[in-house]
C-alpha angles and dihedrals in degrees: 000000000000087000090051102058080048096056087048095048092042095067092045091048091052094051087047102055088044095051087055096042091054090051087057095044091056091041089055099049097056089046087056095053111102125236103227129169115257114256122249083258094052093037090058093048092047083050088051107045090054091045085058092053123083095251089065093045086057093054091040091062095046091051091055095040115090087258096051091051091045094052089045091045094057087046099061090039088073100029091094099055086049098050088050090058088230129140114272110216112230151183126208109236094177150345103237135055130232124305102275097009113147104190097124114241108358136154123192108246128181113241121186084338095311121115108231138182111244103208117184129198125225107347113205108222086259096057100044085066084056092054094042098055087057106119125204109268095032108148107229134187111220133185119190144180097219152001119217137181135201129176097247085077132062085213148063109265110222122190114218122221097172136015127183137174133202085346092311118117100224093176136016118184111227116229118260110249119266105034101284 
């Protein structure tokens, strides 16, 4: 009897050995798989593609509405100062963000006479203290590795990498790991 419960299990055993084997073998596959950019090929079709859903029509008419220009307008203004790398001279306008917006801890500034969005990343507890004494007409000095828009917003959204204020750094944005 003993032979017979072996010969049953032997075959059970084996399936499932194989079935287990089989899931490595995929999962290792796709590890294996490298994460490399899109070429400049692959980068315009994927442009294209969204510009032909709905989403990018979408984008594509408030672009070309007054907001949207306006919005797109204020963007290039301080793109300058933000490729450059140099300080951008503001003015807080107010301590809270749009209705709805969901961009995490902001505040409005004035920038060169445009009203932004000054959007920050992770803020560590001391820093949050910082950001919340901040009083409406404070005059900051921002710098910032980019400037967005969506059509959500009726400004340009800046993200802020440094603030300071009378000569005080009052946030830093940590890199991201890895390098990123």
């Amino acid at each position: 009897m003993m032979t017979y419960r072996n010969a049953l299990i032997l075959p059970i055993a084996l399936a499932s050995g194989l079935l287990f084997t089989n899931c490595d073998s995929k999962n290792e596959s796709v590890a294996k798989t490298p994460n490399r950019p899109l070429t400049a090929a692959e980068s315009k079709a994927a442009l294209k593609q969204w510009e032909a859903s709905s989403d990018g029509i979408q984008f594509k008419n408030w672009e070309a509405s007054p907001e949207g220009k306006k919005v797109h307008a204020g963007a290039v203004k301080i793109n300058k100062f933000i490729r450059s790398n140099s300080n951008l001279e503001g003015v807080v306008t107010s301590l809270t963000l749009p209705e709805g917006s969901r961009l995490g801890f902001g505040v409005m500034v004035r920038i060169e006479g445009e009203e932004y969005i000054l959007s920050m990343g992770p803020v560590s507890k001391a820093e949050m203290e910082q950001l919340k004494s901040l009083k409406v007409r404070d005059k900051i000095v921002i710098k910032s590795r980019g400037v967005s828009k969506a059509p959500k917003y009726a400004y340009a959204i800046v993200s802020g990498d440094y603030l300071e204020r009378n000569s005080k750094v009052i946030y830093k944005r940590v890199p991201n790991k890895g390098g990123c």
